[in-house]
C-alpha positions in Angstrom: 18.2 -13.7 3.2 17.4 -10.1 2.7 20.1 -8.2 0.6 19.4 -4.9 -0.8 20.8 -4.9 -3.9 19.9 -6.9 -7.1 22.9 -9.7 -6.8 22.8 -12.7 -9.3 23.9 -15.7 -6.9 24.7 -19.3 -8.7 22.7 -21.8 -6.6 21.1 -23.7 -8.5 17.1 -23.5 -9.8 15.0 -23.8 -6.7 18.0 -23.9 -4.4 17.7 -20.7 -1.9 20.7 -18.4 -2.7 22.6 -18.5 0.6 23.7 -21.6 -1.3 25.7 -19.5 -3.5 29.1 -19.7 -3.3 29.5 -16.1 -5.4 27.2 -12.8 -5.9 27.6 -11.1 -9.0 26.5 -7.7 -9.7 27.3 -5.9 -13.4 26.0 -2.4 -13.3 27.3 0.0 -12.2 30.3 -1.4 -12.3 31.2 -5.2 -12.1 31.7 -6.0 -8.4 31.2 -9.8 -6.5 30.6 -11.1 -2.7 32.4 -14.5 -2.9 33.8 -17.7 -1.1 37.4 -19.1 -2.0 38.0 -22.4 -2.1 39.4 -23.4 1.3 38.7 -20.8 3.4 35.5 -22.2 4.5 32.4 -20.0 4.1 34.0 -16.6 4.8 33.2 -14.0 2.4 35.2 -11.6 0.6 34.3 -8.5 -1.8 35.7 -7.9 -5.4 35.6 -5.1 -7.3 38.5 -3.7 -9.3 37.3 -0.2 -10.5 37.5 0.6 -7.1 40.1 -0.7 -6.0 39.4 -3.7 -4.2 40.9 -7.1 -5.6 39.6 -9.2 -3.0 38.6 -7.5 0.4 38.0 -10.4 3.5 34.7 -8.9 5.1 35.2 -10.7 8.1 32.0 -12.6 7.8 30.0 -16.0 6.7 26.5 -13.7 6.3 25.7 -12.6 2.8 23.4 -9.7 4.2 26.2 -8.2 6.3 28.5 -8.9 3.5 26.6 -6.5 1.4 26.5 -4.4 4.2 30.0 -4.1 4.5 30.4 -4.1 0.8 28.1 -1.2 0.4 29.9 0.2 3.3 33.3 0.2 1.8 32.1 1.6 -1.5 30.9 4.7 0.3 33.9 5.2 2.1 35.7 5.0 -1.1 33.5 7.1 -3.2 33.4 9.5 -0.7 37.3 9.5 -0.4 37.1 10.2 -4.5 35.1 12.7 -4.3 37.0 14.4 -1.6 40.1 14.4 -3.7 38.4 15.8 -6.6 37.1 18.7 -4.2 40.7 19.4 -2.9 42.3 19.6 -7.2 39.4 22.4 -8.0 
């Protein structure tokens, strides 16, 4: 597994972390890649400051979940950012 970003996975000690059932990251801003409970191993994103409660990325891959995760935070920062362009 080769994610970017710095996720904290809870696998257990010397377990890899694609055993994970949840990726946690804190700063900047508290956001997860996660499994529910019986939907298999499909992954969903979580983050609430921007906006997404519980986004299905349409995979069971935790590097294209970040992937897509990271994705959708761009598209939405950038969308942010456009806004705040078009009030000045």
């Amino acid at each position: 597994m080769i994610m970017r970003l710095s996720w904290r996975g809870n696998q257990h000690y010397n377990e890899d972390v694609s055993a994970s059932t949840i990726m946690e990251l804190n700063k900047p801003f508290k956001m997860s890649i996660h499994k529910y409970v019986g939907c298999g191993d499909r992954l969903y994103f979580t983050c609430p400051e921007l906006g997404f409660p519980q986004k299905d990325l349409q995979t069971e891959d935790w590097d294209k979940a970040e992937e897509f995760a990271v994705q959708l935070m761009m598209e939405k920062a950038e969308s942010i950012y456009e806004r705040v362009k078009e009030m000045l």
